[in-house]
N, C-alpha and C positions, 0 to 999 in steps of 0.2 A: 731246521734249527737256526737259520741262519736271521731268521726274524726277531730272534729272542736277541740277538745284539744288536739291532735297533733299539735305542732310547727310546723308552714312551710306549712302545708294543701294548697294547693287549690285545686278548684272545677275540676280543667282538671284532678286529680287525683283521683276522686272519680267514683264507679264504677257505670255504665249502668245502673243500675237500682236505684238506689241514685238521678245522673244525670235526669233522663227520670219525679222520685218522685218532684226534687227543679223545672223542668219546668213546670209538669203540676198545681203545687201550684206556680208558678209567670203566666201563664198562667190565672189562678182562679184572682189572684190580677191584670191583667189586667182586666178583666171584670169589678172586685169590684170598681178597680178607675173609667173606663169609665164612671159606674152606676154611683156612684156617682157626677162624675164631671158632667153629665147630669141631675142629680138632682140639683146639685149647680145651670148650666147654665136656666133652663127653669123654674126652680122652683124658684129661689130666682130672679136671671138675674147678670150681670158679672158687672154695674154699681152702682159707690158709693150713686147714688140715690136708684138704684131698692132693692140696699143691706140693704139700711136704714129704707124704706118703707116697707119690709117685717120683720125687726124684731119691728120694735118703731110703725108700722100699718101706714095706710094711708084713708085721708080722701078722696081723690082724685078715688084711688083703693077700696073705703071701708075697709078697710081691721084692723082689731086690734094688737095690739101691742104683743109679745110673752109673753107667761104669763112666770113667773119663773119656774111653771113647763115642762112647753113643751119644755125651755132650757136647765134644769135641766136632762131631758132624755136624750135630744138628746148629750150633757153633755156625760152625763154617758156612752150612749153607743160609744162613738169616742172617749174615755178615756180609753177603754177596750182592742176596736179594732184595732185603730189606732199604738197603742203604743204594742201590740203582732206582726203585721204585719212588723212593724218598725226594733222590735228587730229582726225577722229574716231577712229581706230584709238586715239588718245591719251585721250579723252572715254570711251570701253567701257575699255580698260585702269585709267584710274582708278578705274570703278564695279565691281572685282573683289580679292577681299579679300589681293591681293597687299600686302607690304609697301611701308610707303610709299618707304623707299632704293629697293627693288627696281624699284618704278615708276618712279621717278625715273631710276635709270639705265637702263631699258629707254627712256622717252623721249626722255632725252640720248643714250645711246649711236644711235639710229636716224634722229635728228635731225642729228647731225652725219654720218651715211652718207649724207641728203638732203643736206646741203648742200656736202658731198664731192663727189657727182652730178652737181651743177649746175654746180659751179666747176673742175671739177680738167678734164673738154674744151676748157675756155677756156686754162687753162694750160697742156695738152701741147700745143696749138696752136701758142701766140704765144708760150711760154715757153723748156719742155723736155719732151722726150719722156719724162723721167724723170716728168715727173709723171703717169703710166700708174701708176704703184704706188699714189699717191694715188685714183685713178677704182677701180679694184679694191678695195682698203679702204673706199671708199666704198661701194660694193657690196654687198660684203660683210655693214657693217653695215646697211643699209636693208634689203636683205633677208634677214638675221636676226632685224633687230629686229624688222620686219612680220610674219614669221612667228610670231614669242613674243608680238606683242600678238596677234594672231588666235589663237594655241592657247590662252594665257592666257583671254580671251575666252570663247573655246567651251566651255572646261572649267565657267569660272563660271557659264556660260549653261546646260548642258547633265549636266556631269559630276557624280559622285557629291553631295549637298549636304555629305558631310565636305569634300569639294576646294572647294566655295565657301565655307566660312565657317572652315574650319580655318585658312585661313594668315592670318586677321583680324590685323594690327596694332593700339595700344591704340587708335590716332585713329579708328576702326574701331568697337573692339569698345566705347568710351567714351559711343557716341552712340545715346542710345536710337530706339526705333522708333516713325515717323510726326512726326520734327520735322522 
């Protein structure tokens, strides 16, 4: 970690064995998204009905409506994990010579798809079923954005060295090597 407070860092600069550590943990967080997003798809279903009928219950499905506690976990624990996973997927995505807007709105954009995630089950609950469209947008962008910081990532880690130091921005290209 201690490279990431060097000025000017990226990932094409870090050694083999650093490198070989940030893929096989974005490796591990591919997995963890798949699981998950196959738990969202088959377990809840990808429409603003089937998202609304799992958490407000269904008479149609049988099915009961989520108690506060079983929100409340699942809460808690995507509050925990989401937002550790974030901060580092966010920590490798700065250390890659993307632009600095472009970083920036990949962090916001995927940042607000986390906190879509966490809020928007609490409100098709107690709210409106309409807020299904919300959890899906949210979705959506969490993992979009996961995926772009993790390709991002790998390419700078891995890819041609034109693809890591070509898209330098000037705050980037400004900062000499070893301050």
């Amino acid at each position: 970690m201690q490279v990431f407070a060097r000025r000017g860092f990226v990932l094409r600069s870090a050694s083999v064995e650093t490198r070989v550590a940030y893929t096989v943990f974005l490796a591990l967080v591919v997995l963890g998204a798949v699981s998950m997003g196959a738990l969202s798809v088959f377990r809840i279903g990808v429409t603003p009905a089937a998202i609304a009928a799992y958490y407000r219950g269904s008479e149609s499905e049988m099915s009961f409506p989520k108690q506060f506690w079983q929100l409340a976990e699942v809460f808690h624990f995507h509050l925990f994990s989401i937002s550790v996973v974030l901060l580092i997927l966010s920590h490798l995505l700065a250390a890659t010579p993307l632009p600095l807007r472009a970083r920036l709105g990949i962090v916001g954009a995927t940042s607000a798809g986390a906190f879509l995630d966490v809020c928007a089950p609490w409100a098709v609950r107690y709210l409106s079923g309409a807020f299904a469209w919300a959890l899906l947008a949210g979705w959506v962008l969490l993992g979009a954005g996961m995926l772009c910081m993790l390709g991002v990532s790998l390419v700078s880690m891995w890819g041609p060295e034109r693809w890591s130091t070509g898209a330098a921005g000037p705050e980037r290209a400004a900062v000499p090597e070893g301050t």
